[in-house]
N, C-alpha and C positions, 0 to 999 in steps of 0.2 A: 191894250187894243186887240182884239180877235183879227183873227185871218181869216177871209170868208174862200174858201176854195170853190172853183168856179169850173173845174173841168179836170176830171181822175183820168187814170186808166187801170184796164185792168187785163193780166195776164195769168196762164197758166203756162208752169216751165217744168221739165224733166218728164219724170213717169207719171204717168197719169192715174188715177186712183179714184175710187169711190166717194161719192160727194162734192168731186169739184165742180159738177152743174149748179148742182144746192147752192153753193157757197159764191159763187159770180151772179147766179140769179139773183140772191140777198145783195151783193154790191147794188148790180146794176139797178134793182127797185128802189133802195134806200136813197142811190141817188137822185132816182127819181121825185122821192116823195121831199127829197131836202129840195129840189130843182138847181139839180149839180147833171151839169153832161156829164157823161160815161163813153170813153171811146175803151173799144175792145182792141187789144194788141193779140192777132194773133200768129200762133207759131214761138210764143212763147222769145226770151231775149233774141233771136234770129227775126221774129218779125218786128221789134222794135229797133232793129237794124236796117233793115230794108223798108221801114215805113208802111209798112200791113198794118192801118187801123182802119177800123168801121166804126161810126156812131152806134150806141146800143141802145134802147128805150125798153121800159116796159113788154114792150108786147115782142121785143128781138127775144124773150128768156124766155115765151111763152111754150110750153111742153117740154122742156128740157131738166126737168127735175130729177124725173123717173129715170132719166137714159144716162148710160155708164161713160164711161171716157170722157174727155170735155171738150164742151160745145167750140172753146175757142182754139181747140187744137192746142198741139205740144211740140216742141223739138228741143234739143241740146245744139247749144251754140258757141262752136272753136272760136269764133272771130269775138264774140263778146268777152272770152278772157284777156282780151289785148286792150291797151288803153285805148287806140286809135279807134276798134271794135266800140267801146264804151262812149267816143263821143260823138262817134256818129249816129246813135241810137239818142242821145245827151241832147244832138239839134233835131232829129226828127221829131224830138217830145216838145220841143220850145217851140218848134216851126209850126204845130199841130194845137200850141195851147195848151197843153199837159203841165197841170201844177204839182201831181202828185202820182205817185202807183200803190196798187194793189196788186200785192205780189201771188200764188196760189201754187205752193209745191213745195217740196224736201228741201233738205240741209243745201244741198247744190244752188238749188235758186234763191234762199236765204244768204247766201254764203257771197254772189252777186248782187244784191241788192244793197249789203252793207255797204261792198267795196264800190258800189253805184254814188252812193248815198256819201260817202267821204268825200269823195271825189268831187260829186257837183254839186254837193247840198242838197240832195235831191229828196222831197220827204218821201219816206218810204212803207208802210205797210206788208206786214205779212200773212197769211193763212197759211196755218200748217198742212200740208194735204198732204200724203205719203203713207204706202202702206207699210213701209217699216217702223214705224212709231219713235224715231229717231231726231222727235226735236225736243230740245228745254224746254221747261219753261209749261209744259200741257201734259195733261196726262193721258190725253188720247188724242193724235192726228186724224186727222179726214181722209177715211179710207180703213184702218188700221183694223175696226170693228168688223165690218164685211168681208176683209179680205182672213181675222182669227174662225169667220163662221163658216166663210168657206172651205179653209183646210180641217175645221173638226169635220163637215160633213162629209168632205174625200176621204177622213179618215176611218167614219164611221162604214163606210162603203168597203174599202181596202179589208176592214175587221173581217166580214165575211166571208171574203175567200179566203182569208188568213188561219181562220178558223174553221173552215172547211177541209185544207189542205194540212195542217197544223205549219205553218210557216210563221216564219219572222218577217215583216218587212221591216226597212228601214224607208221613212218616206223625211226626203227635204223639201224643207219649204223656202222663201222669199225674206228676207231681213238684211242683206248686207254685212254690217259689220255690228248688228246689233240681234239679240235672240229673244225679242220679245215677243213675235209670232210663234216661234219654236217653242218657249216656255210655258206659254198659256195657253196652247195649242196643245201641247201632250197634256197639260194639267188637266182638262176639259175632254182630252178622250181618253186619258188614262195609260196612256204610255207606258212601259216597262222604264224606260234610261230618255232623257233628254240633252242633245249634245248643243251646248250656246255658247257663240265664239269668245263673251264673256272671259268665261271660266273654262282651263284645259280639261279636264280632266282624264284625260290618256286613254288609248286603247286597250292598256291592261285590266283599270279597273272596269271598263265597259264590259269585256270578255268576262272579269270573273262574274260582275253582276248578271250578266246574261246568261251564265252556265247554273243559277241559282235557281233560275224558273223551271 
């Protein structure tokens, strides 16, 4: 026997990143064209705490494609790592009709959803969106792509004065505890030495390969 789902939500939680307009606009349309409500939870797990939802239709996603950050807002939420935090968000979804979530962010808001989803059975859904490209399971998050062509183009910029002045920079970027921005980032503008938390590689061998150019 199928489950007919009758009323989602959907969230954006942690940093916000590139595509998560995209990507809540495809929810909120899809459910439209199934004729599933879609309530927006926003402020990410702190507004599903405090009971922040709005109905969303069709025409709520309209122009929000093109525009960067997301439309339902973001926040990190202390009170959601505590159980009592979890069930109070647990009746505001029940009291509101919520059969289901859609989740839209990094390891962080995956990482709550599970321990969500254990807890009250609660079906769960994820979208990877983060521009550290730091989930299983995909080989490119939402965001990840924008955020490697922005730092080649800063770094295509940086090259000029670099080469004007004859200098070294060192430029860091965004990745956490993961260096795939960093890796494919130098690869792509050609870098001298690429330093990803990965792999140590030590200051000395940096120093001697540096001293080689």
């Amino acid at each position: 026997m199928k489950f007919k789902l009758n009323k989602i939500g959907v969230l954006t939680s942690g940093g916000d990143s590139p595509g998560m307009n995209a990507a809540i606009r495809s929810v909120v349309r899809t459910c439209a064209f199934h004729q599933i409500e879609c309530i927006g939870i926003y402020r990410g797990y702190e507004g599903m705490i405090e009971g922040d939802f709005r109905p969303l239709n069709a025409r709520s996603v309209n122009y929000i494609i093109n525009k960067g950050g997301t439309f339902l807002k973001s926040a990190r939420s202390n009170e959601f790592r505590t159980k009592a935090g979890r069930k109070k968000a647990y009746n505001n979804l029940t009291k509101e009709g919520v059969e289901a979530l859609v989740l839209i962010g990094g390891d962080g808001t995956f990482n709550g959803g599970m321990v969500f989803n254990k807890e009250f059975n609660f079906p769960v859904i994820g979208i990877p969106g983060t521009i550290d490209n730091d989930i299983s399971g995909t080989n490119f998050t939402l965001g990840f792509d924008t955020a490697l062509n922005t730092v080649v183009d800063a770094i295509d910029k940086i090259r000029d004065t670099a080469s004007s002045h004859k200098r070294l920079f060192f430029v860091e970027v965004m990745g956490r505890d993961v260096g795939h921005i960093a890796l494919n980032a130098g690869v792509g503008s050609g870098a001298e030495e690429i330093l990803v938390p990965e792999e140590d590689l030590g200051l000395d061998r940096l120093l001697i390969s540096l001293k080689k150019e």
